[in-house]
PyMOL Python script that loads the backbone (N, CA, C, O; Angstrom):
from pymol import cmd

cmd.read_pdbstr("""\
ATOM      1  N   UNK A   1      74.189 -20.602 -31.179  1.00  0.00           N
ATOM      2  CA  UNK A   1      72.944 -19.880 -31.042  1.00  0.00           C
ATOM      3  C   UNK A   1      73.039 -18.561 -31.796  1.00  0.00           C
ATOM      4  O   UNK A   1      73.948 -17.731 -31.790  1.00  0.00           O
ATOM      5  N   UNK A   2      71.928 -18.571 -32.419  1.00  0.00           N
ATOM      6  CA  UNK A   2      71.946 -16.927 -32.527  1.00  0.00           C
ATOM      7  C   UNK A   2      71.138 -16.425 -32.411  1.00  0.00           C
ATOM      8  O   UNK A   2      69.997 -16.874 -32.310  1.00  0.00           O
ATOM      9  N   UNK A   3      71.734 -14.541 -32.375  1.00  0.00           N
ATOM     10  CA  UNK A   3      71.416 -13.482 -31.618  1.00  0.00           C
ATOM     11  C   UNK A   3      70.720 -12.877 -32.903  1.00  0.00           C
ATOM     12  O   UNK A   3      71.259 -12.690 -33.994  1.00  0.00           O
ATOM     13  N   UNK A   4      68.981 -12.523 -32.431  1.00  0.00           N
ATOM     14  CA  UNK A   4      68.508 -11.647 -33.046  1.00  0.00           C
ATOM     15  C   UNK A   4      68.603 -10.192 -32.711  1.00  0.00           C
ATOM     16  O   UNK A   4      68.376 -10.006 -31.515  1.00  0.00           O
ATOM     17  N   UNK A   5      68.881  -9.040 -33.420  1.00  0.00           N
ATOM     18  CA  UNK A   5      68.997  -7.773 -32.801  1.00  0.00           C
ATOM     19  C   UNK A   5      68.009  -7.123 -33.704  1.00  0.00           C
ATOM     20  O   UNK A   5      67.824  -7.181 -34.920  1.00  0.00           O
ATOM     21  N   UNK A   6      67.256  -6.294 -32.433  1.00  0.00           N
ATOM     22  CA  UNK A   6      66.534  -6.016 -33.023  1.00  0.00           C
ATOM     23  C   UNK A   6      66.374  -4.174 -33.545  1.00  0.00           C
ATOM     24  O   UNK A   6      66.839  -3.242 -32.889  1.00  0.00           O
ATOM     25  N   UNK A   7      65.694  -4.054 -34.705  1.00  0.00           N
ATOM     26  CA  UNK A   7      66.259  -3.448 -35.889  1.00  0.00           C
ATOM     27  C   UNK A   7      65.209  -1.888 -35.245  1.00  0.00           C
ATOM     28  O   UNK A   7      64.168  -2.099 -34.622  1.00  0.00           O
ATOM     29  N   UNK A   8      65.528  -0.931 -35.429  1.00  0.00           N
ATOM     30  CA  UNK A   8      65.169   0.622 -35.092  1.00  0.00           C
ATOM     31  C   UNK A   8      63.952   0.712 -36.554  1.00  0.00           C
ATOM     32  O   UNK A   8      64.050   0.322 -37.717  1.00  0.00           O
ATOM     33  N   UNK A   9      62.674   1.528 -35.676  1.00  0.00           N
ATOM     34  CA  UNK A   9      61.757   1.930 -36.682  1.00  0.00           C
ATOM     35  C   UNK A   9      62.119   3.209 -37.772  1.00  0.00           C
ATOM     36  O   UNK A   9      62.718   4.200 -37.353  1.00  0.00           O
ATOM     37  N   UNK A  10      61.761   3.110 -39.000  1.00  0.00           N
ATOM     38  CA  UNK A  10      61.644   4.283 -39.096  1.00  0.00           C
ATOM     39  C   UNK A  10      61.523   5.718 -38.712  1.00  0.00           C
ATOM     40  O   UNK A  10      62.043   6.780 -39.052  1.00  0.00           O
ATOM     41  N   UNK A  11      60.477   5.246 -37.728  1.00  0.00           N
ATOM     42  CA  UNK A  11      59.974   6.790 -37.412  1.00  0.00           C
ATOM     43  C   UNK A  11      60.997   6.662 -36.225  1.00  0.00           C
ATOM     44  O   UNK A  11      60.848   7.678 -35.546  1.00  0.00           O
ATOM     45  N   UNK A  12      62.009   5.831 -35.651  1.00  0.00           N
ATOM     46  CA  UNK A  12      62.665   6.077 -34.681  1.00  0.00           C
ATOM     47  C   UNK A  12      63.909   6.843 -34.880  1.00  0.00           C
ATOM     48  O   UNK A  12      64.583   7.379 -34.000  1.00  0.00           O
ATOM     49  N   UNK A  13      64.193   6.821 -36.550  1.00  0.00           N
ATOM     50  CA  UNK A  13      65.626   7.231 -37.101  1.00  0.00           C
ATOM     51  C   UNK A  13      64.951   8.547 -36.719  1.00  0.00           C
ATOM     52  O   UNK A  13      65.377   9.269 -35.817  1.00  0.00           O
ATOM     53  N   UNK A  14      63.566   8.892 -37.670  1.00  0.00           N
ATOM     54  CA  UNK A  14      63.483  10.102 -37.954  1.00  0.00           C
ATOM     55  C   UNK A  14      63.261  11.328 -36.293  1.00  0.00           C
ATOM     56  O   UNK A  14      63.265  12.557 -36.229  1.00  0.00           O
ATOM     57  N   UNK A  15      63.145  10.593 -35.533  1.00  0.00           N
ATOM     58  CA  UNK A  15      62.703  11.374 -34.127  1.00  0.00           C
ATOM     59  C   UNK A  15      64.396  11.291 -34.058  1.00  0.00           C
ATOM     60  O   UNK A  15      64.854  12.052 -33.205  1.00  0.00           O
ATOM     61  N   UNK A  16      65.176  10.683 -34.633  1.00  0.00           N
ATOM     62  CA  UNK A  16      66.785  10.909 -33.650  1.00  0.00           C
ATOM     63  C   UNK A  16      67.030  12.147 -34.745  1.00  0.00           C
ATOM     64  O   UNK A  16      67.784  12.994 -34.267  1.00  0.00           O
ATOM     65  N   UNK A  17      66.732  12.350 -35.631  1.00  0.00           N
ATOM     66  CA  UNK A  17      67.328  13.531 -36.937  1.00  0.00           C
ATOM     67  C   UNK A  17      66.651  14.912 -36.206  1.00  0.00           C
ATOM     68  O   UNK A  17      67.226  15.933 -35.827  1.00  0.00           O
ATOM     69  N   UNK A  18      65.201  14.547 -36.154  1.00  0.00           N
ATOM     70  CA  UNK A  18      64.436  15.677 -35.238  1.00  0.00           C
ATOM     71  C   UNK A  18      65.018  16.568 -34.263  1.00  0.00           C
ATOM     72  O   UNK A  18      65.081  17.788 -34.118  1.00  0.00           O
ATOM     73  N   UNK A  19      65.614  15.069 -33.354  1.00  0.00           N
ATOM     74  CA  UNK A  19      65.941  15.659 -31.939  1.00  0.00           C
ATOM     75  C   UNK A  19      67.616  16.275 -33.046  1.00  0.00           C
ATOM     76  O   UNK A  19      67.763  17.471 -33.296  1.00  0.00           O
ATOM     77  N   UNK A  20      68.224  15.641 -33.332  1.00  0.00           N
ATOM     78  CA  UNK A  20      69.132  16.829 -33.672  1.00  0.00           C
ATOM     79  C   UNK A  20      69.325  17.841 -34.224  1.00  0.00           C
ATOM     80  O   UNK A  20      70.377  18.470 -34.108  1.00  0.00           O
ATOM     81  N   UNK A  21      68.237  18.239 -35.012  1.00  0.00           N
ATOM     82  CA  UNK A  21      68.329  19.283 -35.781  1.00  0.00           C
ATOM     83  C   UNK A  21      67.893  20.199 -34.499  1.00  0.00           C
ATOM     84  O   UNK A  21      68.514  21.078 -33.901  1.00  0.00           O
ATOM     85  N   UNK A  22      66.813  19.748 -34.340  1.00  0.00           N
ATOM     86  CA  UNK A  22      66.193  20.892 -33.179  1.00  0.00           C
ATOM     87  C   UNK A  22      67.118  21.623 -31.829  1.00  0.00           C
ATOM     88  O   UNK A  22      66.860  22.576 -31.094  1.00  0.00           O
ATOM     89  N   UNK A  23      68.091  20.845 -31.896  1.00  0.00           N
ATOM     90  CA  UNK A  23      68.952  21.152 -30.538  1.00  0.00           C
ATOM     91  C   UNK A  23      70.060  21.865 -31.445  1.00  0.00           C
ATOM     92  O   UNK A  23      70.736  22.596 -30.721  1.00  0.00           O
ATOM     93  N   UNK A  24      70.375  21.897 -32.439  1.00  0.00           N
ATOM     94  CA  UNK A  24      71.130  23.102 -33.580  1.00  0.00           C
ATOM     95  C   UNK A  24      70.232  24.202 -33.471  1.00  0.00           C
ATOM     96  O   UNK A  24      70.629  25.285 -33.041  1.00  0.00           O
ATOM     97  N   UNK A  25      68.543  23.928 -33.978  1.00  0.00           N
ATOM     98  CA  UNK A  25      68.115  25.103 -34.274  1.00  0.00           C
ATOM     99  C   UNK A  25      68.028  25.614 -33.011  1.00  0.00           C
ATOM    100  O   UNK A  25      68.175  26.835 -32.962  1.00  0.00           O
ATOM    101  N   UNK A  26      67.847  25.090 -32.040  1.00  0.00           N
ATOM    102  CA  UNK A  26      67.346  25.792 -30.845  1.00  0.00           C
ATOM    103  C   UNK A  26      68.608  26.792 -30.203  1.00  0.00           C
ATOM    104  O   UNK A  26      68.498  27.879 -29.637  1.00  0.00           O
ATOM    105  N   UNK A  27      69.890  25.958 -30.530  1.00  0.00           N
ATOM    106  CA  UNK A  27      71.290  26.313 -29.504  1.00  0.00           C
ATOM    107  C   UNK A  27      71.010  27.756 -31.210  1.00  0.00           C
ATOM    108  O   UNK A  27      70.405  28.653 -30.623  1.00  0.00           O
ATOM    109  N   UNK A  28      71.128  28.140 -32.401  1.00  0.00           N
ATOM    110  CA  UNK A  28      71.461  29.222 -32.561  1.00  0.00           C
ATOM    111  C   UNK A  28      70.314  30.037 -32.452  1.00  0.00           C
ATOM    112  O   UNK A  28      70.344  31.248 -32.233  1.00  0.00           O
ATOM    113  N   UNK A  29      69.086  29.202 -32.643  1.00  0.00           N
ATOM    114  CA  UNK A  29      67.795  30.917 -31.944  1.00  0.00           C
ATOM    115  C   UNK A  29      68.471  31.415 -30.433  1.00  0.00           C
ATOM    116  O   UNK A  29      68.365  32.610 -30.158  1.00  0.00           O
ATOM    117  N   UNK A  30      69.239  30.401 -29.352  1.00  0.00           N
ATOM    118  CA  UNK A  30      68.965  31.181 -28.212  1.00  0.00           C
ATOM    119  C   UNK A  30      70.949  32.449 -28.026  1.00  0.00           C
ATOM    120  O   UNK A  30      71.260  33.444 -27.371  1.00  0.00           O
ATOM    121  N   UNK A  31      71.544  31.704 -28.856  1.00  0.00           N
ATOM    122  CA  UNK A  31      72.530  32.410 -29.395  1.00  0.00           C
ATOM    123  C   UNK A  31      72.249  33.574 -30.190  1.00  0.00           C
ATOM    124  O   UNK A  31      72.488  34.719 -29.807  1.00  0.00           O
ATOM    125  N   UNK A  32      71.785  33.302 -31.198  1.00  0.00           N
ATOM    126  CA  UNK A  32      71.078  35.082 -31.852  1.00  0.00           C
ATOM    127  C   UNK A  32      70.012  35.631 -30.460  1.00  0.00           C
ATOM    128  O   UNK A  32      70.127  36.841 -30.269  1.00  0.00           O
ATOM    129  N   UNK A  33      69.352  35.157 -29.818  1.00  0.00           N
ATOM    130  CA  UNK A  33      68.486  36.090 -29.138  1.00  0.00           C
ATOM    131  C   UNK A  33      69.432  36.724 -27.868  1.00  0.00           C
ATOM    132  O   UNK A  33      68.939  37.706 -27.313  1.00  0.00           O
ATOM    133  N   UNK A  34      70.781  36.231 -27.349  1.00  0.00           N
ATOM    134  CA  UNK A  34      71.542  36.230 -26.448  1.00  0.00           C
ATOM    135  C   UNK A  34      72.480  37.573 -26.932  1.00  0.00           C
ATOM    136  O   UNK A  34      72.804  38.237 -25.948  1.00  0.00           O
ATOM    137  N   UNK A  35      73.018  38.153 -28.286  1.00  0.00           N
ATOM    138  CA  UNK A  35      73.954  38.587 -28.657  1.00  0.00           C
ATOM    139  C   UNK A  35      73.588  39.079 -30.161  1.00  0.00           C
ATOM    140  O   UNK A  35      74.455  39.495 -30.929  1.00  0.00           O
ATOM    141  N   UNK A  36      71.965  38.971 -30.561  1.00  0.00           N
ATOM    142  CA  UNK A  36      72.170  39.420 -31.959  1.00  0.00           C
ATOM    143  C   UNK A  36      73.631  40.337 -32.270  1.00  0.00           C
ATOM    144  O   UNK A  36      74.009  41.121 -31.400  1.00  0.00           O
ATOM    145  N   UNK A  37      74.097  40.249 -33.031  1.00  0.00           N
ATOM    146  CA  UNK A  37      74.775  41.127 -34.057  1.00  0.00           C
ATOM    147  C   UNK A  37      73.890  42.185 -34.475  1.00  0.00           C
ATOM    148  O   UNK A  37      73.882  43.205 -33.786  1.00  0.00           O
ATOM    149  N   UNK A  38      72.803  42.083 -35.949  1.00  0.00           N
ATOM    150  CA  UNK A  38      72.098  43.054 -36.502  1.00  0.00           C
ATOM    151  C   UNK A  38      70.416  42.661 -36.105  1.00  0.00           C
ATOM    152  O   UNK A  38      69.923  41.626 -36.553  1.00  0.00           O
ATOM    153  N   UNK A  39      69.889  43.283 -35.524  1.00  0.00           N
ATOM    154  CA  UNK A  39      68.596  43.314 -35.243  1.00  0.00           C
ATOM    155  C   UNK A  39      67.504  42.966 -36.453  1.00  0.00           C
ATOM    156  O   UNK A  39      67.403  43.868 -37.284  1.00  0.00           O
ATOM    157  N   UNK A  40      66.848  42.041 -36.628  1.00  0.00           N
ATOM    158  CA  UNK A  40      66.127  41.794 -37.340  1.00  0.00           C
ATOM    159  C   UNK A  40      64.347  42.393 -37.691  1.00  0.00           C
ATOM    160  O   UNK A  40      63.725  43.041 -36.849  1.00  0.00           O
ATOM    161  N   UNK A  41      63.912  42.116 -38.704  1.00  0.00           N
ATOM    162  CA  UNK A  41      62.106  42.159 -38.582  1.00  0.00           C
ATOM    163  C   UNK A  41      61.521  41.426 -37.271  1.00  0.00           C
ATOM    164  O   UNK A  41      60.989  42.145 -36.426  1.00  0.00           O
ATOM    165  N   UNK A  42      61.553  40.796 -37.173  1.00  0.00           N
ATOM    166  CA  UNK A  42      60.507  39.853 -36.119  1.00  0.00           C
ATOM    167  C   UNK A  42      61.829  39.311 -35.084  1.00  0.00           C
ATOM    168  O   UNK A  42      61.388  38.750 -34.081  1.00  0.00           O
ATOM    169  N   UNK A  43      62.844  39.352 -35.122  1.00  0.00           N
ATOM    170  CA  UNK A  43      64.031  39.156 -33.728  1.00  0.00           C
ATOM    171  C   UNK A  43      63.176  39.177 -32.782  1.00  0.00           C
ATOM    172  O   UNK A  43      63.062  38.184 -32.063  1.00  0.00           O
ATOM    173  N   UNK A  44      62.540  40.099 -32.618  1.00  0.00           N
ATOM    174  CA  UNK A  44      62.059  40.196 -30.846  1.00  0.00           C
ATOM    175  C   UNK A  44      61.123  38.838 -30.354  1.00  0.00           C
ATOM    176  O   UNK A  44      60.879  38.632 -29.165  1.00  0.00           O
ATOM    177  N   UNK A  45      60.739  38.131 -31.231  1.00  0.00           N
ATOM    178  CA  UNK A  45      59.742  36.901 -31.281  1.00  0.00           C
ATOM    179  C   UNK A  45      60.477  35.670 -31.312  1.00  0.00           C
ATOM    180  O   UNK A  45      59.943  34.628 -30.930  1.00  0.00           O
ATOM    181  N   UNK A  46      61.866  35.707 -31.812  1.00  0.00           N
ATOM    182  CA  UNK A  46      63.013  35.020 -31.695  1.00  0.00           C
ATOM    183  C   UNK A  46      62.298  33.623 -32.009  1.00  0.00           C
ATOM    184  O   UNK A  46      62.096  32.870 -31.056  1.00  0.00           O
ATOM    185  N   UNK A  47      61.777  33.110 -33.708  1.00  0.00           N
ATOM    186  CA  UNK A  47      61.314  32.057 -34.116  1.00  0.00           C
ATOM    187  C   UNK A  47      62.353  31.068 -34.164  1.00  0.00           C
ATOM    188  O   UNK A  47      62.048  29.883 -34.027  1.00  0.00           O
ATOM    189  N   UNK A  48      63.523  31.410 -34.339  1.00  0.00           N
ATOM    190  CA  UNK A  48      64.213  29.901 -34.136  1.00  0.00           C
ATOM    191  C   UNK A  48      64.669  29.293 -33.158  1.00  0.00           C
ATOM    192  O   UNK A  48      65.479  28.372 -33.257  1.00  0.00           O
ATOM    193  N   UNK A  49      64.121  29.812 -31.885  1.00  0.00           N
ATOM    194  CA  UNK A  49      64.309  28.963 -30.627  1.00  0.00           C
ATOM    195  C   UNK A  49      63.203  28.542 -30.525  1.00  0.00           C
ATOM    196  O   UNK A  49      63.269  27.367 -30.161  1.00  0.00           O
ATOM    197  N   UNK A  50      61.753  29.013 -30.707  1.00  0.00           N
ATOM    198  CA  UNK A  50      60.605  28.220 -30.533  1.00  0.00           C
ATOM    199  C   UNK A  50      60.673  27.143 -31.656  1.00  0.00           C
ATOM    200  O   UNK A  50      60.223  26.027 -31.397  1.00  0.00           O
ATOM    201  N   UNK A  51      61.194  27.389 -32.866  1.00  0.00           N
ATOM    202  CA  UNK A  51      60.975  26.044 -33.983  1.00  0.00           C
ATOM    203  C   UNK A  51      62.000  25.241 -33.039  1.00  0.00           C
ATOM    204  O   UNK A  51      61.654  24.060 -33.013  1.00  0.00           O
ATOM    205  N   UNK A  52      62.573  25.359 -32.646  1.00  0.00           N
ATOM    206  CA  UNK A  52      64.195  24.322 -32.732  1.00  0.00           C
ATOM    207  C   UNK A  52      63.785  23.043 -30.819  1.00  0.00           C
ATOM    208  O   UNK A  52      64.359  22.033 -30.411  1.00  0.00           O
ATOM    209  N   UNK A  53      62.392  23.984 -30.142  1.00  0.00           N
ATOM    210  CA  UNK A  53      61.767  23.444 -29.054  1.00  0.00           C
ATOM    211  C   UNK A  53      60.430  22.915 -29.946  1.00  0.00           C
ATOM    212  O   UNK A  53      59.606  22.447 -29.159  1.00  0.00           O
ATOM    213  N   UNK A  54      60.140  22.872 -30.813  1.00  0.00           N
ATOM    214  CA  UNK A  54      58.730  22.202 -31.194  1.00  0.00           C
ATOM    215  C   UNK A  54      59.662  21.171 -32.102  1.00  0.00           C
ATOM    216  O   UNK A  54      59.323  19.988 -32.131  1.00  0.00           O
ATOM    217  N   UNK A  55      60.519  21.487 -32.645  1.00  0.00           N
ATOM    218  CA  UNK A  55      61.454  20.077 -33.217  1.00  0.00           C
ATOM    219  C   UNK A  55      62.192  19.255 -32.081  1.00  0.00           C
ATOM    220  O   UNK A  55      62.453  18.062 -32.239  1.00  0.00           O
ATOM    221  N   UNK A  56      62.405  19.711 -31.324  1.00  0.00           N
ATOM    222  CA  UNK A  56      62.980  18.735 -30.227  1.00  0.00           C
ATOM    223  C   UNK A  56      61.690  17.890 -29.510  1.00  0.00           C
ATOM    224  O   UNK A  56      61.792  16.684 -29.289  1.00  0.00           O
ATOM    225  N   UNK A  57      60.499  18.636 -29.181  1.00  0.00           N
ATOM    226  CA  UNK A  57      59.570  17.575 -28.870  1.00  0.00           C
ATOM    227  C   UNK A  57      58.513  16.215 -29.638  1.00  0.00           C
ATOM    228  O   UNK A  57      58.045  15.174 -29.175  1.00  0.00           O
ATOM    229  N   UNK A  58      58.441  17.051 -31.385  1.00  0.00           N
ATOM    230  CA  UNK A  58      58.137  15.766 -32.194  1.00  0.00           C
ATOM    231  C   UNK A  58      59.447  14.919 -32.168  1.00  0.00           C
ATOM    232  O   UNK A  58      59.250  13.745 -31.854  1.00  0.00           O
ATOM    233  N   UNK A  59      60.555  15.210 -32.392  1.00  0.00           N
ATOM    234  CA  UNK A  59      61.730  14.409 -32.007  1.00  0.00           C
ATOM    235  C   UNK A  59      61.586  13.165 -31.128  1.00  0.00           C
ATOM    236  O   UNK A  59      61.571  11.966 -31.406  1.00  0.00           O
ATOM    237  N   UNK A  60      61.478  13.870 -29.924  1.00  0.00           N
ATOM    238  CA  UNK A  60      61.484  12.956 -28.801  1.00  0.00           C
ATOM    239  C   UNK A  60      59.764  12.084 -29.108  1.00  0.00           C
ATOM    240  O   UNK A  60      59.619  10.890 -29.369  1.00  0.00           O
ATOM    241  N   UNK A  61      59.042  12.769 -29.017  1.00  0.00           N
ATOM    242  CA  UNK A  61      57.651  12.035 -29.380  1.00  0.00           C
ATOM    243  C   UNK A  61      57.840  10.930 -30.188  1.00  0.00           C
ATOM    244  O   UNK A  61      57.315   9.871 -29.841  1.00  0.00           O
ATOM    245  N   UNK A  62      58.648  10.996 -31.438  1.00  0.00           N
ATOM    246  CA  UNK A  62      58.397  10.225 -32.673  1.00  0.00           C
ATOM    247  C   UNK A  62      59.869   8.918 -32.514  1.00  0.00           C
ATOM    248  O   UNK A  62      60.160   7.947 -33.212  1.00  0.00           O
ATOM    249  N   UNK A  63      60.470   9.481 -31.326  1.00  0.00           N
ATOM    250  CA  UNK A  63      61.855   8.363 -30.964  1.00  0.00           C
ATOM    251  C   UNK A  63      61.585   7.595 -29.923  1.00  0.00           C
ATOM    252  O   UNK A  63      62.277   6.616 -29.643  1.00  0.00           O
ATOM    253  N   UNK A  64      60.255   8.069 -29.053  1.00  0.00           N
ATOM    254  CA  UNK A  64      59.676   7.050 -28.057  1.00  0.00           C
ATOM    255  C   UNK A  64      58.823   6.313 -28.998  1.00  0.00           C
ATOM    256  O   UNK A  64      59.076   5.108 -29.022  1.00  0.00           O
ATOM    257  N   UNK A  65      57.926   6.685 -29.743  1.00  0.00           N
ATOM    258  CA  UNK A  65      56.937   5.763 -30.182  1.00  0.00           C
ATOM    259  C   UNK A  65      57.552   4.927 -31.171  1.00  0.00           C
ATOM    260  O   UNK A  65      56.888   3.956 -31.533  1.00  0.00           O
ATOM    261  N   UNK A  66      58.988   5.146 -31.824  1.00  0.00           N
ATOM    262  CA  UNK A  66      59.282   4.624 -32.723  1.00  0.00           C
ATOM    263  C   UNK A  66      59.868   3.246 -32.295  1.00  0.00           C
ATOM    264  O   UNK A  66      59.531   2.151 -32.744  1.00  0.00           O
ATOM    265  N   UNK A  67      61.225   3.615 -30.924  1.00  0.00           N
ATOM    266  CA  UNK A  67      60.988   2.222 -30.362  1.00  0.00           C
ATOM    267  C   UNK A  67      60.592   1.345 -29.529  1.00  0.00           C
ATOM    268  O   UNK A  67      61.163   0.495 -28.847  1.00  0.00           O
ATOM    269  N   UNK A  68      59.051   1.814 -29.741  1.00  0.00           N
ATOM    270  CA  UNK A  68      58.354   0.737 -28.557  1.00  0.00           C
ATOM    271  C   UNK A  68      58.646  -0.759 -29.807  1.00  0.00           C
ATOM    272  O   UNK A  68      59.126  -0.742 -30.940  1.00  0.00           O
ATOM    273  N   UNK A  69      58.101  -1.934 -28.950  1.00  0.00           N
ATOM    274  CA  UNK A  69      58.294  -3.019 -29.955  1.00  0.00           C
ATOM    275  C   UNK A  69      57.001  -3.077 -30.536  1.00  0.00           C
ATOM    276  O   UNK A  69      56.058  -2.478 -30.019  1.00  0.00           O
ATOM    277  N   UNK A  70      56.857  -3.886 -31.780  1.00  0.00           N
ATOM    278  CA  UNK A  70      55.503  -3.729 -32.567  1.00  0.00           C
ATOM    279  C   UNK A  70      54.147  -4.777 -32.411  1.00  0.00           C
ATOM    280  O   UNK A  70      54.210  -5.960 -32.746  1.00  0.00           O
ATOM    281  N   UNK A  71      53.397  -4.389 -32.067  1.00  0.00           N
ATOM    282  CA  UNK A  71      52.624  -5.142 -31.439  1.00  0.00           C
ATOM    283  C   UNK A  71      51.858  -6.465 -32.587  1.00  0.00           C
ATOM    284  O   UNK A  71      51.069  -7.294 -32.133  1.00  0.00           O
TER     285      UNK A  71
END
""", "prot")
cmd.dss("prot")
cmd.show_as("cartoon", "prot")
cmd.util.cbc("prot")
cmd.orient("prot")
């Protein structure tokens, strides 16, 4: 007998790249906002923990829808 396995969407790779980048960007926005070193222009708004949480949720968004099965 054989075993069909079944194969990951595109958009499922790309929600797993998402979710990892975003959990990098997020772990050093909340590391610079925890301990800056040199104080920046806009630091106090601390944009790379909010990018690195809006990349972790298309992430996850785009890794659920990617492997539902295809209708």
């Amino acid at each position: 007998m054989t075993e069909e396995k079944a194969m990951l969407s595109v958009w499922a790779w790309v929600g797993i790249i998402l979710l990892v980048y975003g959990a990098i960007v997020t772990g050093s926005g909340v590391y610079y906002a925890i301990g800056s070193p040199a104080p920046t222009v806009l630091g106090e708004l601390n944009p790379a923990a909010w990018w690195g949480c809006i990349m972790l949720i298309a992430g996850a968004a785009l890794w659920f829808l990617g492997r539902r099965p295809a209708s």
